[in-house]
N, C-alpha and C positions, 0 to 999 in steps of 0.2 A: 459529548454525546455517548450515552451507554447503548452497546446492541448485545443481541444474545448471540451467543453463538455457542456452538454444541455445548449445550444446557450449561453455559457459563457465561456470566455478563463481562464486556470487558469495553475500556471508554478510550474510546480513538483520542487522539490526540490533536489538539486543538488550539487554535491563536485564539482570543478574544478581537482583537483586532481584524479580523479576517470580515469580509461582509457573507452575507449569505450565498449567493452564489458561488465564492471561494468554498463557504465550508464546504458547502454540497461536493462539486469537484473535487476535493480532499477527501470527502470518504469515497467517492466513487473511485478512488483510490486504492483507495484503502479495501473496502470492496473487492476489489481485481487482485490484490496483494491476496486475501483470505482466499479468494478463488483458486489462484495459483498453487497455495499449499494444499487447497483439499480438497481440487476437484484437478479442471483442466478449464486453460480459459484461451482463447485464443491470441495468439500474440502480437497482432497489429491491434486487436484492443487494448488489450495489456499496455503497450507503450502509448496509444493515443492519449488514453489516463493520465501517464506519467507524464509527457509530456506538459499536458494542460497541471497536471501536480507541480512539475518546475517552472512554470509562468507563474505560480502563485506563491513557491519558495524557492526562489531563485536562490539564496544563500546556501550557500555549505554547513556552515555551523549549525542553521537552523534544521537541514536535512539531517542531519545526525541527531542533533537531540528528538529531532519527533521518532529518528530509528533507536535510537533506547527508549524512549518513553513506549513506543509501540511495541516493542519484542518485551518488553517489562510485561505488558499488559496481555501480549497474545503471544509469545513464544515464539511468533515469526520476524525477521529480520526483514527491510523494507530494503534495505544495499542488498543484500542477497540476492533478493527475490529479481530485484533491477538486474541485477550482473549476471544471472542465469539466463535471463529472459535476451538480454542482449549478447549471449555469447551462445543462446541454442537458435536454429533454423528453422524448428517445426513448424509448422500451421498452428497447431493447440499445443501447449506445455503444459507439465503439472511437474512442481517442485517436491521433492521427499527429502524431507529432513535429514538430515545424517546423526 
């Protein structure tokens, strides 16, 4: 699925295999991941996302290839974004790139 995003298209990454209500929950994912770098999002939503993200890609392996396929495509890291969010306390977070 391609979205815009600051006037640049970029295509989430995606199982064929997933049914529809998977994919949805995966961008809304993904979603929260974009929020996190470029806005502020808050972070009990932040993980409810994920979580419902890991009931749908429970594997390791496949969580890393969708976090290269997705930092390929949007310059943001999906392990990052997780590892900040679960080592800050705030109410709302926002990510800045280093």
């Amino acid at each position: 699925m391609k979205i815009m995003k600051k006037e640049e298209t970029i295509s989430y990454p995606l199982m064929n295999e997933w049914t529809v209500p998977e994919i949805i929950d995966v961008i809304k994912f993904y979603q929260a991941v974009d929020q996190l770098y470029e806005r502020k999002i808050e972070r009990s939503d932040f993980l409810k996302k994920y979580q419902q993200f890991l009931k749908i890609v429970p594997q390791k392996s496949l969580q890393k290839q969708l976090d290269r396929r997705y930092l390929a495509q949007s310059g943001e890291s999906l392990y990052r974004a997780v590892k900040f969010v679960q080592e800050s306390q705030g109410k709302y977070l926002h990510y800045v790139k280093r």
